[in-house]
N, C-alpha and C positions, 0 to 999 in steps of 0.2 A: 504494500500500500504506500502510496505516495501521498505526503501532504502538501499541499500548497498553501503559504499563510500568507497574507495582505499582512504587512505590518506597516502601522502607523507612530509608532516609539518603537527605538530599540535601547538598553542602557545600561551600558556593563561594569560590572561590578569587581573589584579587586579585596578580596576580605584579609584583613590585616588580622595577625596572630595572635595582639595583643587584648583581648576581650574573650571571655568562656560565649559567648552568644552575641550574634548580628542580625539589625532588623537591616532590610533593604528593602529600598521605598522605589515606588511605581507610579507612575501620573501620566493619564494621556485624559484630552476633556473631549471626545468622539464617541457622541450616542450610538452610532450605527456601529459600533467593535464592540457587542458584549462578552467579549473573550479575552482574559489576562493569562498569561500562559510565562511560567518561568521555568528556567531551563538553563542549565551546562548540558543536560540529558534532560529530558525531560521529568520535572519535579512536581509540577503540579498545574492547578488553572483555576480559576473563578468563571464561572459563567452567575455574569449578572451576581446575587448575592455567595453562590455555594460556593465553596472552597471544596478543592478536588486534589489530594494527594499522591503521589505514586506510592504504591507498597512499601517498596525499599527505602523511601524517606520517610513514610510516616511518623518511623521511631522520635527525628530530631528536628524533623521542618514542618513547619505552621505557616499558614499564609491568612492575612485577614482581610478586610476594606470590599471592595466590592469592583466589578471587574469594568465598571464606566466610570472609572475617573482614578480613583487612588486604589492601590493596594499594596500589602508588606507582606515580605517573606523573612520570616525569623529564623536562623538555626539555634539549634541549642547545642552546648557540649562541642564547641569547636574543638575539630582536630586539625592536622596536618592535611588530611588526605580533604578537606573542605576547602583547601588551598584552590581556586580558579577562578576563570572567569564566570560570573552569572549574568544572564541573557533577559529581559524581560521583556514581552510584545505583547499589544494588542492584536484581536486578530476579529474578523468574521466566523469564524470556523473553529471546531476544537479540533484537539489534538489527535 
């Protein structure tokens, strides 16, 4: 399966070591994209109010806010291997 995402923000993230947990914040103000979608790999998404987690994040990442206009992705329990770039987009389409 192939996805094709319209993104209208894209905004990446560099998490610095010093802090056990990181919120990373998200803003695009486009009614027509009720799709927030974050991602190194796919981690999770909002549509409109839900928050939608992948399995293998569940344990340490949260995401809040609502997927037309702001929303935050938190880790908890930062490691080493949390070291990357984070991706966040708005989209028409989920994941």
């Amino acid at each position: 399966c192939v996805l094709t995402v319209t993104t209208v923000l894209s905004s990446l993230y560099k998490i610095r070591m010093k802090t056990l947990s990181t919120r990373l914040d998200c803003y695009h103000g486009n009614d027509d994209y009720p799709y927030m979608l974050w991602a190194v790999e796919l981690i999770g998404y909002h549509y409109y109010e839900n928050a939608n987690i992948e399995k293998n994040f569940e344990a340490r990442f949260t995401t809040t806010g609502q997927s037309k206009g702001r929303a935050w992705l938190v880790i908890s329990n930062i490691t080493s291997t949390d070291s990357a770039e984070y991706f966040c987009a708005a989209s028409q389409h989920s994941a």
